[in-house]
C-alpha positions, 0 to 999 in steps of 0.5 A: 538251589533251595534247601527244599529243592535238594534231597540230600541237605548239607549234614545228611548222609549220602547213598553213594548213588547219590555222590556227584562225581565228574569226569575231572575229579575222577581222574584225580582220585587213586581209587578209580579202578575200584570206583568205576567197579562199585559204579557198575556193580550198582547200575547192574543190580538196578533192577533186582530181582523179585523173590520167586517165591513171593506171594501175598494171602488170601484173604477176605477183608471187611470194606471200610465205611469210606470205601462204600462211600467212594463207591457209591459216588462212582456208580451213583454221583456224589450227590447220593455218595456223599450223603452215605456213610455205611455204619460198618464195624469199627476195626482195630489197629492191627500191625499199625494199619486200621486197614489191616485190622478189616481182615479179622472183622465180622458184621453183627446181625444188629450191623446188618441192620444199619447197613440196610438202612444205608442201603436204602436211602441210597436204592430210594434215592437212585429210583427217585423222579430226579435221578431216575432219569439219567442213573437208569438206562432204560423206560419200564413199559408202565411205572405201575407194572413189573418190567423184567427186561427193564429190570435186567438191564438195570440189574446186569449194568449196576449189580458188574459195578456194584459186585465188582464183576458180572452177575451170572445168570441165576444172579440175574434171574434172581434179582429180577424176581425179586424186583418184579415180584415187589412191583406187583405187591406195591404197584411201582416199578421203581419201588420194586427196582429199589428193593432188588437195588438195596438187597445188592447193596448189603450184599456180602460179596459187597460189604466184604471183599473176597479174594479168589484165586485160579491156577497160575500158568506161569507158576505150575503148582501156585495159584494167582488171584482170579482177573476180578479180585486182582481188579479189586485189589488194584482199585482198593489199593490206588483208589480206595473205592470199587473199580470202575468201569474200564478196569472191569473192562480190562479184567474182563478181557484177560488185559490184568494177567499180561504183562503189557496189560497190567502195566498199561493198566497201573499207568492210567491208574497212577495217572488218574485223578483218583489216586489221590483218595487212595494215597490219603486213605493210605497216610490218614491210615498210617499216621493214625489220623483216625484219633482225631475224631476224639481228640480234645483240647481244654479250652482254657488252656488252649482257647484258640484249638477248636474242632474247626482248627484240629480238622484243618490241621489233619488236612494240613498234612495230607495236603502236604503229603500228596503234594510232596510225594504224587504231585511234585514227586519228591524224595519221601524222606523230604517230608521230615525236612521240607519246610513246605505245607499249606495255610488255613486261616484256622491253623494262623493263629497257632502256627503266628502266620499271616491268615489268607482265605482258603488253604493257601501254599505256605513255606516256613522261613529257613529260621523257624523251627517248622520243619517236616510232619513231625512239626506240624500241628497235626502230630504235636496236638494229637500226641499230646495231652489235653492241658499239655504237651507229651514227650512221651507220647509224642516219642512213642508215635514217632517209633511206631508210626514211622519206624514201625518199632513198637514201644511195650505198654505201661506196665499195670499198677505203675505208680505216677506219684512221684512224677505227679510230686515233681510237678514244681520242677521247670521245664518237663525234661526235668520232670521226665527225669524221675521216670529214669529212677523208676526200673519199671518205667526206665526201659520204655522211656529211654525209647520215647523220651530222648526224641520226644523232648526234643519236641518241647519247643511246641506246647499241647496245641502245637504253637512254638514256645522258647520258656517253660514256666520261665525256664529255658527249653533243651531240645537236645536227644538221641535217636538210635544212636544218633545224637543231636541238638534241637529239632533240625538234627531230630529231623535230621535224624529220622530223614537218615534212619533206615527204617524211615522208608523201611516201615513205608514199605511195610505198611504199604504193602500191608495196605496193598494186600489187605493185611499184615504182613509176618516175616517168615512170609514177607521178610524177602518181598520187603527188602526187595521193595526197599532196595527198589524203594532206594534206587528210585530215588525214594519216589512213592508212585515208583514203589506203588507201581512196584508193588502193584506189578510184582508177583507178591502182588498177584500170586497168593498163598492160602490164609491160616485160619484164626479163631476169627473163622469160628466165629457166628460172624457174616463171613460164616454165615454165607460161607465165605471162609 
């Protein structure tokens, strides 16, 4: 067997379900009885229970620019969709999600604006004589005059698609007045279509998606999410975009609030070739890949990174992500070890492999030093500093992205000086080693500088080095207690941590439900996902499906207001709140 192939290499710490026992050593061993015990215990509390109290937050969150996109290339194709981006607001990393920060944005009057005008060129597009055609299902009477059933009928289909559930009738009515009352004034039908079309499209039942609740039958007391805003939440959290129209069919046919239904449902969802949108919404989130859209090299100290190779070095990791955990269904852990990934001929020269045209499959060989995400470009380069590497920075990203631990700031007025003296000195552990005469910088070094040093095999860019300035590199650390010589026993290390699929789980299911998480809520939900996490074997389509068909996901419990709602945002405005 390959390493790659095995989830748990030689060295690793083993769950004991994972122990290979035979019938012919069992009966050599004295401890059978207890064994045999332990045994039956684990296959008993295999399926554990949920909490009963467990419910996620009502909440209303900002849809993201992507979104919109995705879900105008549902409805419209991806010619219209790709050409669209709507300027929404930038969010803020909150709990370690970009995600999680859109339940705590309001749009500007200048934003609404912006997205107007998104929204027009997308209405102007769909109406044109090229796409008219085939995007909408009927024949106005006369180009030239008002149609109210032409209009309706166009208005009833998209606005379901568009609203993400049916338009009742004094939507309708309204919207159809509005288009026939454009056609009258600019003698097009099309163009009074348009108007109706762009006036949904910067809706804010659109631009923000709004959880609604109901009584819950089988909770007396509680409250579920309504059919349609379950649908929404299943879509944004498997696909990144708006539901399309079989999901909106089974939430219109009550299928979402059984059992059978919603599993059925689940299914397909997991099943469909969308699902790898959401899941590289979700890691570009997570891994904060967002940076890279600023991110920098000096180009005479790194001549060969250019905008090209930083872009396909972002690819890289989510091509190796989706393949390793939805296509080939491996042990999430396996991403800090595997030695798989992908090639472009952009990233050869970086990484001194062979250039073939297009990404093509590629395995590091069992000597190098590449092994796992966190040896990937990706992560070295964009934790690094523009002229250098960062063991630092690089060591803080670890804790945060990955084990959800937050490293404090810097503190103000720190002095740099004598770091910035030491600058003569060979390699950077020995630079690194003034921050620990250093009290105030001391604390929060000793958290980020044991596992980032051993990273100093790759310079600023990435590429593998043996010397620093002629000095010979330590790759030795310390991870949580765990110590270790070079980057095989750092991946190691953080393959065996506890909270590797610990902080999966919580930015997730953060993720799923549209905001943070807080332990005086979730503390229960999350370690439920977790033991479930482990029994599967640390599959990600099992703890999606999890999540997805648990109570935490569809029960909800009111949202405690934040001084976000008092503020003159769009949300106030329509009274959203």
């Amino acid at each position: 067997m390959k390493h790659d192939d095995n989830p748990y290499p030689t060295g690793a710490v083993l769950p004991l379900k994972a122990m290979p026992f035979s019938a012919a050593i069992l009966r050599h061993l004295t401890f059978v009885p207890a064994m045999i015990a332990m045994m039956l215990l684990l296959s008993c509390s295999s399926d554990t229970m949920e909490p009963e109290n467990s419910a996620s937050p009502l909440r209303v969150r900002l849809i993201t620019g992507q979104q919109y996109s995705n879900a105008i290339t549902q409805i419209f194709g991806a010619d219209i969709g790709d050409s669209v981006f709507a300027p929404l607001p930038p969010l803020t990393r909150t709990d370690g999600l970009l995600a999680s920060g859109a339940a705590f944005v309001g749009v500007t009057s200048d934003q609404i604006q912006q997205i107007q005008q998104a929204a027009e060129f997308v209405a102007a597009k769909v109406v044109d004589e090229y796409h008219r055609d085939y995007l909408i299902s009927c024949k106005p009477i006369s180009v030239t005059q008002a149609d109210a059933d032409c209009a309706g009928e166009f208005i009833k289909d998209t606005g379901r698609l568009i609203y993400r559930h049916p338009l009742n009738e004094n939507k309708i009515s309204e919207l159809i007045t509005v288009a026939n009352n454009a056609a009258e004034k600019t003698g097009d039908f099309y163009a009074g279509l348009a108007i109706a079309l762009e006036s949904m499209l910067i809706s804010p039942e659109v631009i923000f998606i709004v959880d609604s609740a109901e009584p819950d039958p089988d909770n007396p007391g509680g409250q579920r999410l309504d059919t349609w805003s379950l649908a929404s939440r299943l879509s944004y959290f498997l696909w990144n975009s708006a539901p399309d129209s079989e999901l909106l069919m089974a939430a219109e046919n009550g299928e979402l609030h059984t059992q059978k239904g919603l599993e059925r449902t689940v299914e397909r969802m997991l099943q469909s070739s969308r699902l790898e949108d959401g899941i590289r919404a979700f890691f570009d989130d997570m891994m904060a890949f967002d940076e890279f859209a600023s991110l920098a090299k000096d180009p005479v100290v790194y001549p060969m990174v250019t905008g090209a190779t930083l872009a396909d070095a972002r690819e890289q990791t989510l091509l190796t992500v989706f393949d390793h955990v939805i296509t080939r269904n491996q042990d999430y852990r396996d991403l800090f070890i595997t030695r798989r990934s992908f090639m472009s001929p952009n990233l050869a020269a970086l990484y001194g492999t062979p250039a073939n045209n297009g990404w093509t499959p590629y395995e590091f060989p069992p000597e190098s030093d590449r092994n796992g995400l966190l040896t990937q470009v990706s992560f070295l380069a964009s934790h690094s500093h523009p002229v250098r590497s960062s063991p630092t920075n690089r060591g803080k990203a670890l804790r945060e992205l990955f084990l959800c631990q937050k490293v404090p700031p810097a503190p103000p007025n720190v002095d740099f000086s004598l770091l910035e003296d030491a600058g003569d000195m060979g390699t950077m552990r020995e630079r690194l080693i003034i921050h620990s005469t250093n009290p105030s910088c001391a604390g929060c070094h000793l958290l980020t500088d044991p596992i980032g040093l051993a990273l100093e095999h790759f310079d600023g860019a990435g590429r593998y080095r043996e010397t620093e300035n002629g000095a010979l590199i330590d790759t030795s650390g310390e991870l949580d207690g765990t110590e270790f010589e070079g980057i095989a026993g750092l991946t190691l290390a953080m393959y065996n941590h506890p909270k590797l699929p610990y902080c999966l789980v919580n930015r997730l299911y953060a993720y799923a439900t549209g905001g943070p998480v807080t332990l005086r809520y979730d503390r229960d939900i999350l370690a439920h996902f977790v033991e479930q996490f482990a029994q599967h074997g640390y599959k990600v389509p099992d703890l999606l499906k999890n999540i997805a068909l648990s109570r935490a996901f569809l029960r909800v419990r009111p949202e405690p207001k934040t001084a976000m709602n008092e503020n003159d945002t769009l949300t106030s405005k329509v009274g959203l709140n």
